[in-house]
N, C-alpha and C positions, 0 to 999 in steps of 0.2 A: 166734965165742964160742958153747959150750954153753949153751943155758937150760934150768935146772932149770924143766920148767913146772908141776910139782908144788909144788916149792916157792911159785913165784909166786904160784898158787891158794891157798895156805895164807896168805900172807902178806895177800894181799888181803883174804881172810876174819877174818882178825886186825887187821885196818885198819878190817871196818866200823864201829865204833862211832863211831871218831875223826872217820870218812868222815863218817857222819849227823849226829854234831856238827858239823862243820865246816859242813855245807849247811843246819841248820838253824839258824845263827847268819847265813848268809850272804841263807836267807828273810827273818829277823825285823829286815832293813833297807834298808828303801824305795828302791831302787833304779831310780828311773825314769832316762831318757836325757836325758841331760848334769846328772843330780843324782848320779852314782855314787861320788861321795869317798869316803862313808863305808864302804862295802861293797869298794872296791880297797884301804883302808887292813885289811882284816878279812883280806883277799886274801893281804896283804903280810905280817902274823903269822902266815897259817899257813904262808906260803913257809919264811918265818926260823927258825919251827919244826921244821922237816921236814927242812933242813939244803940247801935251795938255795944252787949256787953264788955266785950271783949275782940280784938284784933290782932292776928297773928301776922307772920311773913314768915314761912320755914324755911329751913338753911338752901333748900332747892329753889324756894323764890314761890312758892304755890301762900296764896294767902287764904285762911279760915278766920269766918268770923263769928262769933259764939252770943248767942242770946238765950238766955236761963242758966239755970244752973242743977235740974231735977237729972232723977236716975236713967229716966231713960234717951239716949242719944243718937240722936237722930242727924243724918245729912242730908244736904243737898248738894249738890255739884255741877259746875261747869265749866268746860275749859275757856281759857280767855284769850288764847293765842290763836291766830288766823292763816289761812295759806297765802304767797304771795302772790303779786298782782302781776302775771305776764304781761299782758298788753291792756294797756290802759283805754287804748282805744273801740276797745270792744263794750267798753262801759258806754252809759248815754249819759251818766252823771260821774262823777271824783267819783274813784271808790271809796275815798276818803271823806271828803266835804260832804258825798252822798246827797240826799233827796228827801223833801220831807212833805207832804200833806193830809188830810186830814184822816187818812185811811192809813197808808203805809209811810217805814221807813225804810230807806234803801241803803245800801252802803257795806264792803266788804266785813264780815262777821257776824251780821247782823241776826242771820238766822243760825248760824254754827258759830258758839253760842252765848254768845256778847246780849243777845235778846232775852236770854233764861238767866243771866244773870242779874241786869235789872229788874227783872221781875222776882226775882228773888231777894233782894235787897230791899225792896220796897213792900214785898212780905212780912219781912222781917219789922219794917215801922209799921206794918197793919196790927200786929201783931203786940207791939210796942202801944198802940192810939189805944186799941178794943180792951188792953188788958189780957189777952188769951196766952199767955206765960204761965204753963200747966208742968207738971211732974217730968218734963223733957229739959236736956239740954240742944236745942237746935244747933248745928255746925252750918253756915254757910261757903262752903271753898269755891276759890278762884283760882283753877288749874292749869300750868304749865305743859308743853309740849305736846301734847296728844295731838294734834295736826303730823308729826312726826313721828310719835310713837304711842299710841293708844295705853291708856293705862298705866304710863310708866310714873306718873305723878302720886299716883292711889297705889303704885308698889313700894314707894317712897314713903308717903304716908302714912301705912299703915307699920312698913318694918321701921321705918325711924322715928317720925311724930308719933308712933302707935297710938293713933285713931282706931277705935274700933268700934263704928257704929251698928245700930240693930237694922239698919235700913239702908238706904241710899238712894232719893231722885237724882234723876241725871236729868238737866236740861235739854236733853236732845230735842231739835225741831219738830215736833211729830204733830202739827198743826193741833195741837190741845187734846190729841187725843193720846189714850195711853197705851204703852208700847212694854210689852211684857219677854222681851228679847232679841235678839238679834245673833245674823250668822258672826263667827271669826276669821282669823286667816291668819296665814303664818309665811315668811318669805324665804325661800328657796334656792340653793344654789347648786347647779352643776356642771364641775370643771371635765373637760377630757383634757390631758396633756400629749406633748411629742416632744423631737428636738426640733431645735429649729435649725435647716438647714438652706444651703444656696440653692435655686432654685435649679439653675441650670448645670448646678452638680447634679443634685436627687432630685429627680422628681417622681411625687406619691399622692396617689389622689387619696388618698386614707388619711389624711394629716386631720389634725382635731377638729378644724372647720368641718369636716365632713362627715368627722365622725361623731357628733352634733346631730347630721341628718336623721338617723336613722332613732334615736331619742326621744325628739322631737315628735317623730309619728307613733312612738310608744305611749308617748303624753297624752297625744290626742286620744287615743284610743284608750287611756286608762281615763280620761275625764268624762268617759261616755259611761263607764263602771262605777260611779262616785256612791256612795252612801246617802241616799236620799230620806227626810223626814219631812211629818207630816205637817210638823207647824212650821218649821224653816227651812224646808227646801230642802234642795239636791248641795251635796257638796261638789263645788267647781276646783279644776284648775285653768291655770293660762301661763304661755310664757308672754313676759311683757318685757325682755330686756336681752341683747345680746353682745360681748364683748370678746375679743380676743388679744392677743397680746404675740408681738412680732417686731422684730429689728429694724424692720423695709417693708414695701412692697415688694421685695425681691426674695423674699425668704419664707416660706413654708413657716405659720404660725406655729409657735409652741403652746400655746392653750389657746382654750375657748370656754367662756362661763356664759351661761343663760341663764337668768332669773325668772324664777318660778312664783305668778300669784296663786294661792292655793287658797279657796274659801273653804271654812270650816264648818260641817253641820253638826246637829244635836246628836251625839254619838260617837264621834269622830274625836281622835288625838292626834299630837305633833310626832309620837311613835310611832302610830298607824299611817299617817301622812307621810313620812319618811320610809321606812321599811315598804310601801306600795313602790315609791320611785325605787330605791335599792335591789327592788326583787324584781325589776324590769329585767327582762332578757339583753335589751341595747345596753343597760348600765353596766350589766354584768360582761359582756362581751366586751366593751369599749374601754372598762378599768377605769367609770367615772366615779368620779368623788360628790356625793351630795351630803348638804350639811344646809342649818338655818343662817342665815346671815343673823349679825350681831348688830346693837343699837347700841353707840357712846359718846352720843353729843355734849358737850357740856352746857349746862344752863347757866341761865344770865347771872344766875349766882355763884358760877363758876364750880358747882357740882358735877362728877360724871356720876351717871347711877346704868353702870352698865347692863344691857337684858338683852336677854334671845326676839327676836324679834316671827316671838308667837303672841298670839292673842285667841286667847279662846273662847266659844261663844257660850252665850249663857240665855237659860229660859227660865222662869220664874213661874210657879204652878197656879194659875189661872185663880183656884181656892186659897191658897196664900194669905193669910192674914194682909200683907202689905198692898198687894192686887186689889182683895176686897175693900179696903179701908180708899183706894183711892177712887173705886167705881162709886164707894159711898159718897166722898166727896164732893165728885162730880155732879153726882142725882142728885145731893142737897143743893148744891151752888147754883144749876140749870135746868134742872126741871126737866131732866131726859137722861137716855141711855147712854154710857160712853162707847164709843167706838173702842174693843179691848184690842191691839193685833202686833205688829212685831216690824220692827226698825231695818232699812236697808246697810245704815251704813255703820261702822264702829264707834265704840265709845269708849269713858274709861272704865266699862262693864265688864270687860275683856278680863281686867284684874280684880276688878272689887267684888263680881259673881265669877266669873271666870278663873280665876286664881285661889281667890281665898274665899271663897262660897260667902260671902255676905249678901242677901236680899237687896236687888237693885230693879228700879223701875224707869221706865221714863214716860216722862209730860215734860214740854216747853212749848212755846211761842215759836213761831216758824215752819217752812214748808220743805223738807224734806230734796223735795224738787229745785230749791233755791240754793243750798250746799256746794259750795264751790262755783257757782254761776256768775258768769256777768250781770251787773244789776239787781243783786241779790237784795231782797227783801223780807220787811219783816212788816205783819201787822199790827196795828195799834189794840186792835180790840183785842187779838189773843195776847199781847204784853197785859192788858187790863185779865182777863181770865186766867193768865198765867198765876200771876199774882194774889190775886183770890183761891187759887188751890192749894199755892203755896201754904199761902197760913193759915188753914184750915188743917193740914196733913197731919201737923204730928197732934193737938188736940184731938180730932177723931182716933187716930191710932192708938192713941194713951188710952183713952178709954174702951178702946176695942178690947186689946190687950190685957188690960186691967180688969173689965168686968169676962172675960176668959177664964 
């Protein structure tokens, strides 16, 4: 298929208003993880709007929406749930009501990634106006909980709706440029136990608070040993969390658990990650128990879809058909080189490349640096750009593919 990529660009730029309305309807409702009804229902009118073929809601509450009907099936993806709002007062505007002029919009989600969904949607009727409904079935999904647990939506997906696309954009915020993977991490747990006793019967300075101490500085010094690679970095850890469990103040703890954040580089496993802590000489001295902590929240649809709460990272090889198909996009759309490079934060790539080796890229609207921030923003021109990649992707890819 020809694409007018002028066209595209014009259409796109005729779409932002619709675009900013839509995103800032889709801010001004409280969308934390597994509370998402209202904001996939908001989802779902602007699908119906826009003239999707088809609109889904699966039993876990993640909604796909489907335009074409050809062999090759293509997604796009973003989640539409947001982190909550500790202190409201660190904002200059609602993080709800948010901010709007002619440049930016502001408002909690907006860049994570309430922003690549509107531009996705609004792809989807570029795509709909131009006629570019080629040999693909487009999927656009609107994903639940991955603010909470990365990926768990797209494990869902895949084993129950069995979705099985040849691709996957993620909307990640990567300021329009494209982001060909990112580290993982997996969260960690290690208990020391004792009895718990009167104080002023036994007293033992070894009790599990302490024997903790010496752990601790095994960590450190293994996270200066980590697995380093060259496009994603050095593998970290950190402890971010400490608990213990006691009768009193008056009583010598009977455990102590510290949670473990472990980033995961290209290389690295949740075997290999585990067996380093267990082969600590403090672990082995102390008789600590290390294990992954587990994820079983139930969603707004009243689904548990219980998982380990690993997430693996995933790279995507530079030469890639799907890689090159979107650097092609770009050059057509803008008349320059894309920025190619690799994402800080997780997605739900962790499973869709990360788990089940399916090709996942990302490009959205949004600043990286904006992720979880007070005052969070998003801008207007890259919702317009976003949107123009969008429905260019899977026609260039079809033919990529096809003449291959």
């Amino acid at each position: 298929m020809n694409v007018d990529f002028k066209k595209v660009l014009q259409k796109a730029e005729e779409y932002k208003g619709d675009i900013s309305r839509f995103l800032r309807d889709m801010i001004a409702i409280p969308s934390e993880s597994c509370d998402e009804a209202k904001v996939i229902e908001r989802i779902r009118k602007e699908m119906q709007k826009v003239g999707f073929d088809k609109i889904d809601i699966d039993k876990m509450g993640n909604i796909i929406g489907t335009i074409g009907h050809g062999k090759h099936v293509i997604a796009m993806d973003a989640h539409i749930d947001t982190i909550g709002i500790e202190d409201k007062n660190l904002w200059q505007y609602d993080p709800y009501k948010g901010y709007e002029d002619m440049e930016v919009i502001t408002g909690c989600g907006g860049s994570d990634q309430e922003g690549g969904m509107a531009s996705m949607v609004y792809a989807a009727k570029i795509i709909k106006d131009l006629d570019m409904v080629d040999d693909y079935t487009l999927l656009i999904t609107g994903t639940v909980q991955e603010e909470d647990c990365s990926g768990l939506s797209w494990q869902y997906m895949i084993n129950e709706d069995k979705l099985q696309p040849e691709f996957v954009v993620i909307a990640q915020p990567t300021s329009c440029n494209i982001y060909r993977g990112h580290q993982g991490k997996m969260e960690i747990k290690v208990i020391t136990h004792d009895l718990d006793c009167h104080e002023c019967v036994l007293k033992r300075e070894n009790n599990t608070i302490c024997k903790m101490s010496p752990i601790i500085d095994d960590l450190k010094k293994l996270n200066e040993m980590l697995h380093y690679d060259e496009f994603l970095g050095k593998g970290t850890l950190a402890v971010s969390e400490a608990f213990f469990t006691s009768s009193s103040r008056y009583t010598v703890a009977d455990s102590c658990t510290i949670s473990i954040d472990r980033k995961l580089t290209n290389g690295e496993t949740y075997v290999d990650a585990l067996e380093q802590i267990r082969n600590l000489i403090s672990i082995k001295d102390m008789n600590a128990e290390v294990s992954m902590y587990d994820y079983e929240k139930q969603s707004y649809k009243g689904v548990v879809y219980p998982t380990a709460a690993y997430f693996p990272c995933w790279v995507l090889n530079v030469n890639h058909p799907v890689c090159e198909t979107l650097v092609e996009c770009y050059k057509a759309l803008f008349n320059k080189e894309p920025l190619v490079d690799k994402g800080i934060f997780l997605t739900n790539g962790v499973s869709i490349m990360g788990r089940y080796d399916i090709p996942c890229i990302g490009f959205g609207p949004g600043h990286e640096a904006e992720v979880h921030s007070p005052n969070e923003r998003t801008w207007k021109n890259e919702l317009v750009k976003a949107a123009a990649m969008y429905a260019v992707i899977p026609s260039l890819y079809v033919g990529r593919v096809e003449k291959d």
